[in-house]
N, C-alpha and C positions, 0 to 999 in steps of 0.2 A: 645229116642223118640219112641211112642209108633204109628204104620201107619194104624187108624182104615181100613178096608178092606170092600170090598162088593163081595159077591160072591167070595171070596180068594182071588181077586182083589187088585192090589193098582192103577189100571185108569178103566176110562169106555170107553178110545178110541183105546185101543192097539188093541183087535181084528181087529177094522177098519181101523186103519193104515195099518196094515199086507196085509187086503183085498185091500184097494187103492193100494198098492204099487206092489202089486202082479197084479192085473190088467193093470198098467203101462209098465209092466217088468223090475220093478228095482229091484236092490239087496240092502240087508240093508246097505250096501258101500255108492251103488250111494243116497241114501236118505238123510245116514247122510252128505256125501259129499254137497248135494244139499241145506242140510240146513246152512252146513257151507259157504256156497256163501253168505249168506242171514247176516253172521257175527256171528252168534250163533252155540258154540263152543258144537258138538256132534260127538260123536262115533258111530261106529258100534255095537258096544256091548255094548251100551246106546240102541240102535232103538232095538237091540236084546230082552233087558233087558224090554223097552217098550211095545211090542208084545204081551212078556209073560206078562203080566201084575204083575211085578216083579217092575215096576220102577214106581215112579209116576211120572207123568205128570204137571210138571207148570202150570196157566193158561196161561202165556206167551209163552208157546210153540206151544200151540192147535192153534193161528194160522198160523202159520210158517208151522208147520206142515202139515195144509191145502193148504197151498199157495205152498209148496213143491209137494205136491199130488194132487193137482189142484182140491179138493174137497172140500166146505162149511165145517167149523168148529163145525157148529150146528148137520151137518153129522157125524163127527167125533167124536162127546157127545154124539150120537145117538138120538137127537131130532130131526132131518128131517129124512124123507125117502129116496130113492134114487130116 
């Protein structure tokens, strides 16, 4: 399977996970832990993988992922501002 890219990219929200979670003061542990609360079975070297924008991103995760970092989804697409 061939994963078209953008800008080298395979997400357009890893940068801004990195930044929510860095603002938080989490580690990519406590995220993916946090998402595993939630029932959605993720690594750290998934959120790792995520960042670098190496891994793509589900649409079912973008919000989880929000709801983990306590940030709008449409933030994390980078259609709102902050």
């Amino acid at each position: 399977m061939h994963v078209l890219k953008m800008d080298g990219r395979c997400n357009v929200c890893g940068e801004r996970v990195r930044l929510a979670r860095k603002r938080k003061g989490l580690s990519q542990e406590q995220l993916a832990v946090r998402m595993q609360l939630t029932g959605h079975s993720i690594t750290q070297k998934a959120v790792s993988r995520l960042e670098a924008g190496v891994r793509v991103v589900p649409d079912y995760e973008v919000p989880l992922l929000a709801r983990a970092l306590e940030v709008s989804p449409l933030w994390l697409l980078g259609v709102e501002e902050e």
